[in-house]
C-alpha positions as CSV (number, residue, x, y, z in Angstrom):
1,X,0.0,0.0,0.0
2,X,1.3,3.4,-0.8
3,X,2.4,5.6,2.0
4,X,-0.7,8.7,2.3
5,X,0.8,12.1,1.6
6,X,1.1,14.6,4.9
7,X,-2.1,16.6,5.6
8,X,-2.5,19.9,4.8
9,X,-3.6,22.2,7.1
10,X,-6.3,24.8,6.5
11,X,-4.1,27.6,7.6
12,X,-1.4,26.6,4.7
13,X,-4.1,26.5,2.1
14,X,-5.0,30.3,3.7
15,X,-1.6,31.8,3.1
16,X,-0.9,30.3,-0.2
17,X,-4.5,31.9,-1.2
18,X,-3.2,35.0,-0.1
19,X,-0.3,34.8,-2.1
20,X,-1.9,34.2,-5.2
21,X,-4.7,36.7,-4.8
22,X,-1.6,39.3,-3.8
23,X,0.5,37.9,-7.0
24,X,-2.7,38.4,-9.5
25,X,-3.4,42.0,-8.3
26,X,0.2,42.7,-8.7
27,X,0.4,41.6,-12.4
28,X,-3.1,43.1,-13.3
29,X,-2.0,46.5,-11.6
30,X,1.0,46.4,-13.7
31,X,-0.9,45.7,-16.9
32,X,-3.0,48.9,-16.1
33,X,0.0,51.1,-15.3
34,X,1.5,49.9,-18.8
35,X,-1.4,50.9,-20.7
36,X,-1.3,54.0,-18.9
37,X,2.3,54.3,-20.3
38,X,1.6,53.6,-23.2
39,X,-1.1,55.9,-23.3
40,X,1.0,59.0,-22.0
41,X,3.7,58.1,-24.4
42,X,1.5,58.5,-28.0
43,X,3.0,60.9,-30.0
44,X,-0.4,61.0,-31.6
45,X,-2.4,62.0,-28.1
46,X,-2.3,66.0,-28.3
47,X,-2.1,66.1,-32.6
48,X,-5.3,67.0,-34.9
49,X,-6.2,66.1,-38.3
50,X,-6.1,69.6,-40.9
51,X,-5.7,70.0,-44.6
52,X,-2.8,70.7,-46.5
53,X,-2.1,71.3,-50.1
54,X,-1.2,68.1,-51.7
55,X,0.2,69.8,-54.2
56,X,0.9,73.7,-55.5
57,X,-2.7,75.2,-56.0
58,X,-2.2,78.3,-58.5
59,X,-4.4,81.2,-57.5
60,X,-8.1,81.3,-58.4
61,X,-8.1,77.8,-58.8
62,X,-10.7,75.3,-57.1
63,X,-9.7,73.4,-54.6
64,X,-10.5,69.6,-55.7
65,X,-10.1,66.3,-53.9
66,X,-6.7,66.1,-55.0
67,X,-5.5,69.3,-54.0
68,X,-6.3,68.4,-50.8
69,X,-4.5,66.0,-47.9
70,X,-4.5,65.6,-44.6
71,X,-2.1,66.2,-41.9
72,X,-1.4,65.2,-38.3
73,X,-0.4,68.5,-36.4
74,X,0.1,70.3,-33.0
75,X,-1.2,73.3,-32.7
76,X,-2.0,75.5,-29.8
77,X,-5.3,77.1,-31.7
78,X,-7.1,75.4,-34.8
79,X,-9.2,78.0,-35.2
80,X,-7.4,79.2,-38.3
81,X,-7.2,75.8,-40.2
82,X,-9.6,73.9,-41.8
83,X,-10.1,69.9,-40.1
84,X,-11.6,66.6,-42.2
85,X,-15.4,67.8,-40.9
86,X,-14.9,71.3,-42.9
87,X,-14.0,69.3,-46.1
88,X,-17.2,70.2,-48.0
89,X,-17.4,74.1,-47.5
90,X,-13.4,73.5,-48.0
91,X,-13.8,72.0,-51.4
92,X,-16.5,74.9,-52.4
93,X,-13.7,77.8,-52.0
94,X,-10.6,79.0,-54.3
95,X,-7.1,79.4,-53.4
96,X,-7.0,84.0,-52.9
97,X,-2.9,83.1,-53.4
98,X,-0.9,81.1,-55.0
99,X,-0.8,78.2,-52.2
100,X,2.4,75.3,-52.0
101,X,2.3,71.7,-51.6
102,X,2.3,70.8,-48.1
103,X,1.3,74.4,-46.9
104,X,-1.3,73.9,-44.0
105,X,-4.9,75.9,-45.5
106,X,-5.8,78.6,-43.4
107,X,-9.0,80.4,-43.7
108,X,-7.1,83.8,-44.9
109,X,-6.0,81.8,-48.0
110,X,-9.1,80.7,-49.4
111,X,-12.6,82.4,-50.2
112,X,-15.6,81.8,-52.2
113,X,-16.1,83.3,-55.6
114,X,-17.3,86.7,-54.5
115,X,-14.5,87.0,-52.4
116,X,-11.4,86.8,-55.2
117,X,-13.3,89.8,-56.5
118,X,-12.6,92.1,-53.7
119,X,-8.9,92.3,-53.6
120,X,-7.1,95.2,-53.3
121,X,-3.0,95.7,-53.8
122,X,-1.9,98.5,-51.3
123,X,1.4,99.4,-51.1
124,X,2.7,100.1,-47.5
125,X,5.8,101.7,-46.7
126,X,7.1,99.9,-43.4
127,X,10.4,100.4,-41.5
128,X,12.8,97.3,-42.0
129,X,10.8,94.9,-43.3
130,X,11.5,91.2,-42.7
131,X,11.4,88.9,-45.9
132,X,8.1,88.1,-46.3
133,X,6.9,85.8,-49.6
134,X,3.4,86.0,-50.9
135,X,0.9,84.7,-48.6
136,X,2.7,85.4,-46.0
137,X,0.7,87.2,-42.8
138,X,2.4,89.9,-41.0
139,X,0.9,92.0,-38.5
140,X,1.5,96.2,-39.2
141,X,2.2,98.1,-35.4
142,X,2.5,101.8,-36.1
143,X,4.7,104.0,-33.8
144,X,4.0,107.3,-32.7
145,X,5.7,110.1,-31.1
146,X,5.2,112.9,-28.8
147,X,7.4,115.3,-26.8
148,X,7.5,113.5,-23.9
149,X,6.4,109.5,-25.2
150,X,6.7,107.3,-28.2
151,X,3.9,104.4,-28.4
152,X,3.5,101.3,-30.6
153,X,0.2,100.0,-30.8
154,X,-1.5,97.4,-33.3
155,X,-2.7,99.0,-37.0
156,X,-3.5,95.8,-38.5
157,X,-3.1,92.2,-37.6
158,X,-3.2,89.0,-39.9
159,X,-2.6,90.8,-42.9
160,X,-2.1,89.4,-46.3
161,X,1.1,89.9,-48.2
162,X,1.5,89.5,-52.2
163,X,5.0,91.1,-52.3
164,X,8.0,91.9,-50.4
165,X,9.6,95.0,-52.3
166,X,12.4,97.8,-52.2
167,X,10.8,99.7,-48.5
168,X,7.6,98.0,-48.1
169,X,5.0,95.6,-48.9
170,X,2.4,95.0,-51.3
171,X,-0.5,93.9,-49.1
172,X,-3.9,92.6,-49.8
173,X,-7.0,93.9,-48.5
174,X,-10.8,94.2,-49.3
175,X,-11.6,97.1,-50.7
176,X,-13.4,98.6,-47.5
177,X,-10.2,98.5,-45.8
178,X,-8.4,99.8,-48.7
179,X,-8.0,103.8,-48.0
180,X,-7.2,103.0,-44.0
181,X,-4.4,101.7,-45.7
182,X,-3.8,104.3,-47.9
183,X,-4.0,106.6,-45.5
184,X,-1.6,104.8,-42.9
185,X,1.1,104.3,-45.7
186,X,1.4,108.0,-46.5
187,X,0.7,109.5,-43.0
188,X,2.2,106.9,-40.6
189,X,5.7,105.3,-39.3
190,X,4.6,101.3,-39.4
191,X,6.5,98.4,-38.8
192,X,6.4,95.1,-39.7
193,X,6.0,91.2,-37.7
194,X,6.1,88.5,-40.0
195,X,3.9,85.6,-38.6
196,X,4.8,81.6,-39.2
197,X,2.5,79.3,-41.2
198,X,-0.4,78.1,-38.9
199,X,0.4,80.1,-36.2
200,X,-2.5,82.0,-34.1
201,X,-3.9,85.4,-34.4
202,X,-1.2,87.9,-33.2
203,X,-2.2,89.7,-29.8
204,X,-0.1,92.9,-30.0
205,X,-0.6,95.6,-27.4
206,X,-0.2,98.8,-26.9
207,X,3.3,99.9,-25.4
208,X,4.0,103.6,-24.2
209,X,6.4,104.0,-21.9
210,X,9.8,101.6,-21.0
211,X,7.8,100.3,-17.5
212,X,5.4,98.9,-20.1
213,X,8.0,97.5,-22.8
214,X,9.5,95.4,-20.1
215,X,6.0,94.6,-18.1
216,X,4.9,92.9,-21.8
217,X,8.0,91.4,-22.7
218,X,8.6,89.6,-19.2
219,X,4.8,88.0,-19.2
C-alpha cells in the first residue's frame, strides 16, 4: 500500500490563497500602469487632423479632392485651419494666393467666388521689413511720437502679403479696408511682424512707456 501524503492544514491552504490573490493583483496593476504608459507616451495624443495642399494650388483655382491632404499637427489654436469635418465648404472655395504643396490651408487663404473679387493691392511703406513671400501674414504696429512719449500700438493684424519689395509691402486687402491703408502708408511710421504658417492670431498691445515694454516682454 502506498504511503498517504502529509495533511494539509487549512491555515497553509489560507496563506498560499493569499499569495496568489496578492501575486494576481500585482500583475493586473501592472498591466494597467503599462497601458497607462503607453497611453501617455503617443506621439499622436495631443495632434489633430487639418488640410494641407497636396500639391501647389495656382491662385483662383478650385480646390479639388486632390488638391487636398490631410495632416497630423500640434497646434496651440485650430481656429485658423480647416479639419476633415470642414472638407465640404473646403472643397466649395478658391485658393486667394498662389498656395504650396504641403502648406497647411488657413482660412485667410481661401474664399468663395465673390471674395477673389474684392482684392485690393496697397502698397505700404514699413520700417525694415522682414522677408516676407506672398501669402505670407504679417501684423503692421504703427509708432508714434510725442514730446515726452513714443507708443507702438496694433494697426492691422493677420494681414495678407502679395510682395516683399524695395521699403515695403504690397499687401492685400478688401476694398473697404483699402483707404485705411492708404491713409496709414502715407501719413504713418509702421512696422512690420512676420507671422509663421499656422500660427495664431497675433495679440499685440499697446506699449507707451519703458515700464510697459519690459512689463509685456517679461509676461
Amino acid at each position: 500500500m502506498a504511503p498517504r501524503p502529509p495533511p494539509v492544514s487549512v491555515g497553509a491552504v489560507k496563506v498560499s490563497l493569499r499569495r496568489w490573490l496578492a501575486a494576481s493583483a500585482a500583475l493586473l496593476a501592472g498591466v494597467v500602469v503599462s497601458g497607462t504608459l503607453l497611453i501617455a507616451a503617443d506621439p499622436d495624443r495631443e495632434s489633430i487632423l487639418v488640410y494641407a495642399a497636396a500639391a501647389d494650388v495656382p491662385r483662383g483655382s478650385e480646390l479639388s479632392s486632390d488638391a487636398l491632404r490631410l495632416a497630423r499637427v500640434k497646434v496651440d489654436d485650430s481656429a485658423q485651419l480647416f479639419m476633415p469635418a470642414d472638407r465640404a465648404a473646403l472643397m466649395a472655395m478658391r485658393a486667394v494666393h498662389d498656395l504650396v504643396a504641403g502648406q497647411l490651408i488657413q482660412h485667410g487663404d481661401v474664399a468663395g467666388a465673390s471674395g477673389l473679387d474684392d482684392r485690393r493691392l496697397v502698397f505700404v511703406a514699413v520700417k525694415n521689413a522682414p522677408p516676407a513671400g506672398p501669402g505670407s501674414r504679417v501684423d503692421l504696429l504703427v509708432i508714434r511720437s510725442w514730446a515726452d512719449h513714443t507708443s507702438v500700438a496694433p494697426f492691422a493684424l493677420g494681414v495678407e502679403v502679395e510682395a516683399s519689395v524695395a521699403g515695403g509691402l504690397i499687401v492685400v486687402v478688401p476694398s473697404r479696408r483699402a483707404g485705411a491703408f492708404v491713409y496709414a502708408a502715407t501719413t504713418m511710421e509702421l512696422v512690420a511682424v512676420i507671422a509663421e504658417p499656422g500660427v495664431t492670431d497675433g495679440a499685440e498691445v499697446p506699449v507707451s512707456s519703458p515700464d510697459e515694454a519690459i512689463a509685456v516682454a517679461s509676461q
